[in-house]
C-alpha positions as CSV (number, residue, x, y, z in Angstrom):
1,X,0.0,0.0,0.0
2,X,1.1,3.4,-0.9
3,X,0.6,5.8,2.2
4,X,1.5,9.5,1.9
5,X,4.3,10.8,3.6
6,X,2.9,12.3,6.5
7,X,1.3,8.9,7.3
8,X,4.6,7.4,7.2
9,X,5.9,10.3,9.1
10,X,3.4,9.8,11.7
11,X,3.8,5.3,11.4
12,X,7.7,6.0,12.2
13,X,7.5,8.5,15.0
14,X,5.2,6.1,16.6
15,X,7.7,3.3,16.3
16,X,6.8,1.6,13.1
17,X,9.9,-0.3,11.2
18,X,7.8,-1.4,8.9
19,X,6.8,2.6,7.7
20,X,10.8,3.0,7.6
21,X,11.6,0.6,5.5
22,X,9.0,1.6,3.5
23,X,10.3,5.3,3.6
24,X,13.7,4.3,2.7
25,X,12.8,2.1,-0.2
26,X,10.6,5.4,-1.3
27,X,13.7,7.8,-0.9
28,X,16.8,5.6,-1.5
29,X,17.8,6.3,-5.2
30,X,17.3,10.0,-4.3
31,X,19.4,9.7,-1.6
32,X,21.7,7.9,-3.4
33,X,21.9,10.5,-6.6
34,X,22.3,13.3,-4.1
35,X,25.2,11.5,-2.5
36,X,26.7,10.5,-5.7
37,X,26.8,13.7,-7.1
38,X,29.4,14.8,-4.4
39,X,30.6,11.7,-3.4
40,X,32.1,9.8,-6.3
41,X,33.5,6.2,-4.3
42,X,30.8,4.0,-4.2
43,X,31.9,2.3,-1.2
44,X,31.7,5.3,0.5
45,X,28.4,6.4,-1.3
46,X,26.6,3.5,0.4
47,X,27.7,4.2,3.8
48,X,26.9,7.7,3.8
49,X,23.3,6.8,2.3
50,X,23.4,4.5,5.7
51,X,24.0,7.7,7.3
52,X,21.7,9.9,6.0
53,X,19.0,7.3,6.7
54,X,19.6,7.2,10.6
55,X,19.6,10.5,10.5
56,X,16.2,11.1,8.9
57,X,14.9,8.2,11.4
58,X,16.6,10.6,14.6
59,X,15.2,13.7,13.1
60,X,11.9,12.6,11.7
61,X,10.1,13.9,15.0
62,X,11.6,17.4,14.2
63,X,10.8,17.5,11.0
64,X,8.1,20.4,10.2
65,X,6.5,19.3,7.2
66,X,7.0,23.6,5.9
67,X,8.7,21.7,2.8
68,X,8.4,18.3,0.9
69,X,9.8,15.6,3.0
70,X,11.9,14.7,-0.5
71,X,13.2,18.0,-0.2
72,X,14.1,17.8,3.8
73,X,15.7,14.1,3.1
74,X,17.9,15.7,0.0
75,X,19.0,18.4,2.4
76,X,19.9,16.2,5.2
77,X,21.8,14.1,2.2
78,X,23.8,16.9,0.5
79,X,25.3,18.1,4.4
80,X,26.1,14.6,5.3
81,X,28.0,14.1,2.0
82,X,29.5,17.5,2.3
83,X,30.4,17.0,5.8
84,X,32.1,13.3,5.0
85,X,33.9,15.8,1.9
86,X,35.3,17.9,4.1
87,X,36.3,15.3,6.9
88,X,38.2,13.3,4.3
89,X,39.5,16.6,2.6
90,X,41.1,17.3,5.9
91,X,42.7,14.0,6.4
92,X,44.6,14.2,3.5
93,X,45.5,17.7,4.3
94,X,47.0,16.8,7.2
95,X,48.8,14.0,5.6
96,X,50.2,16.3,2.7
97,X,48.6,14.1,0.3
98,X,45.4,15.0,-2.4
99,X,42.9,13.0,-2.6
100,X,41.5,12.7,-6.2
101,X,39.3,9.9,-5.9
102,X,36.2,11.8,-5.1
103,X,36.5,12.7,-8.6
104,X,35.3,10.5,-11.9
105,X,35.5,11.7,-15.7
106,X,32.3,10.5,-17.1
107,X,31.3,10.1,-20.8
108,X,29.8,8.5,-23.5
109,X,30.8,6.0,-26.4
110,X,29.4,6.6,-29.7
111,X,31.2,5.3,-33.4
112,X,33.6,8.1,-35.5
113,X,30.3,10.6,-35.9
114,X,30.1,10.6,-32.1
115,X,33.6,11.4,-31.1
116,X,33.5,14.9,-31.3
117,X,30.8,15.3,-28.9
118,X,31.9,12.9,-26.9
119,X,35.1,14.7,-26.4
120,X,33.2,17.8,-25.6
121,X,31.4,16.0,-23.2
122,X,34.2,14.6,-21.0
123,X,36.0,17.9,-21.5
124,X,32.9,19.9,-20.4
125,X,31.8,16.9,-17.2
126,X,35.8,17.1,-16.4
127,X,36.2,21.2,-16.1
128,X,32.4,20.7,-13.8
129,X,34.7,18.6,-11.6
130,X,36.8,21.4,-11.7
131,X,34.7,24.1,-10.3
132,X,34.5,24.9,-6.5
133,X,32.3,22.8,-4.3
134,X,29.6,25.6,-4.1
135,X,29.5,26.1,-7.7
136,X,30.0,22.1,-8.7
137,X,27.2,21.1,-6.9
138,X,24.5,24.3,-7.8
139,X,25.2,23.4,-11.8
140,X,24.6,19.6,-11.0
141,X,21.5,20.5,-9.2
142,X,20.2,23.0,-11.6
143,X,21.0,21.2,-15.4
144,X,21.9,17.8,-14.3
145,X,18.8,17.4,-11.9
146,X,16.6,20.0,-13.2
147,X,16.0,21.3,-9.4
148,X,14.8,24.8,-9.2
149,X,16.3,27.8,-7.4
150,X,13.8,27.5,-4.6
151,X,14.0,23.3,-4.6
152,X,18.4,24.1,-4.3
153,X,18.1,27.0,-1.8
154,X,16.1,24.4,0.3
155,X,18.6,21.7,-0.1
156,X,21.8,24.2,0.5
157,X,20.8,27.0,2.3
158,X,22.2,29.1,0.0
159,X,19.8,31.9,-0.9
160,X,18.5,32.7,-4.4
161,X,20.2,35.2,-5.1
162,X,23.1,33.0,-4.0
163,X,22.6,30.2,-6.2
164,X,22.0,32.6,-9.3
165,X,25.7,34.5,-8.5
166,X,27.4,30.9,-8.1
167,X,25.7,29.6,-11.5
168,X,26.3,32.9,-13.6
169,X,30.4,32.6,-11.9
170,X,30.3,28.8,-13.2
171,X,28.7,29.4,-16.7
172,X,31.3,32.1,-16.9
173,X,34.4,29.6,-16.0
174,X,33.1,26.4,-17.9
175,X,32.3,29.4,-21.1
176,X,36.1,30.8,-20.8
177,X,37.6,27.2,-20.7
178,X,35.5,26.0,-24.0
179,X,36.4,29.8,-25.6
180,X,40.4,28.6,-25.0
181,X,39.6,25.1,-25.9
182,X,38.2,25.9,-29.6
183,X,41.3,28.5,-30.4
C-alpha cells in the first residue's frame, strides 16, 4: 500500500519499522543521486546513504512538514556528504597528500560521428569537476537534476540570489575554458 508521507511520518515517530523501510525504499535512489553527485566512491556512497537514513529516522520527529519531506531528506543528504567531503579533505590535508578519488570523468561512447561530442562532453563533465564545491554542486542541481532555485536554496541553504551568482560565476568559467579550448 502506498501511504502519503505524512502517514509514514506519523507510522515511524510512533515506532513503526515497517513505515521506515518503506520510507527508505521510497527515498533511496534520491538519496543515493544526491550522494553521488558529491561523493564519487561508491563504497563510500553506500555508507553515507546509511547515514543519511539514521539521520532522517533521529530527526523525523523534528521534522516540520514547511517543505516536501523529499526536499528535507535531500537536504539532510547533501550536508552529510558535504560534511564526509570535508572530513576526508582534511585528512589528507594533514597528511600532505590530495585525494582525487572523489573525482570521476564520465562520458559516453558513440562510433567516429560521435567522437567529437563525446570529447566535448568529457571535456565539459571534467572542467564541472573542476569548479569549486559551491559552484559544482549548484550546476549539477540545476541542469543535471533539473532542481529549481527555490527546490536548491532548500537543499543548501544558499539563498536565491546566491545560487544565481554561483551559477552565472560557473557558466562564466566552464564558457572561458571552451572559448580557450576551440582557439
Amino acid at each position: 500500500m502506498m501511504y502519503p508521507d505524512y502517514e509514514l511520518i506519523a507510522k515511524i515517530t510512533a515506532g513503526n519499522l515497517h513505515a521506515f523501510r518503506l520510507l527508505v525504499n521510497r527515498y533511496e535512489r534520491l538519496v543515493q543521486h544526491m550522494v553521488q553527485r558529491i561523493i564519487k566512491d561508491e563504497e563510500d556512497v553506500k555508507d553515507i546513504c546509511q547515514d543519511v537514513f539514521i539521520k532522517v529516522y533521529r530527526n523525523l520527529g523534528r521534522f516540520k512538514q514547511e517543505s516536501k519531506l523529499s526536499t528535507w531528506i535531500a537536504q539532510i543528504a547533501y550536508t552529510t556528504s558535504l560534511d564526509y567531503l570535508k572530513s576526508t579533505q582534511q585528512k589528507y590535508k594533514q597528511n600532505g597528500e590530495v585525494n582525487n578519488s572523489h573525482y570521476q570523468i564520465e562520458g559516453g561512447s558513440d562510433p567516429e560521428q560521435e567522437l567529437n561530442k563525446k570529447e566535448l562532453r568529457t571535456f565539459i563533465v571534467h572542467e564541472i569537476n573542476q569548479l569549486p564545491d559551491n559552484y559544482r554542486l549548484v550546476v549539477n542541481l540545476f541542469h543535471i537534476d533539473d532542481y529549481s532555485y527555490q527546490e536548491i536554496a532548500e537543499i543548501t541553504g544558499l539563498s536565491e540570489g546566491t545560487i544565481k551568482s554561483h551559477l552565472f560565476r560557473a557558466r562564466k568559467i566552464l564558457k572561458d575554458k571552451l572559448v580557450k579550448l576551440a582557439n
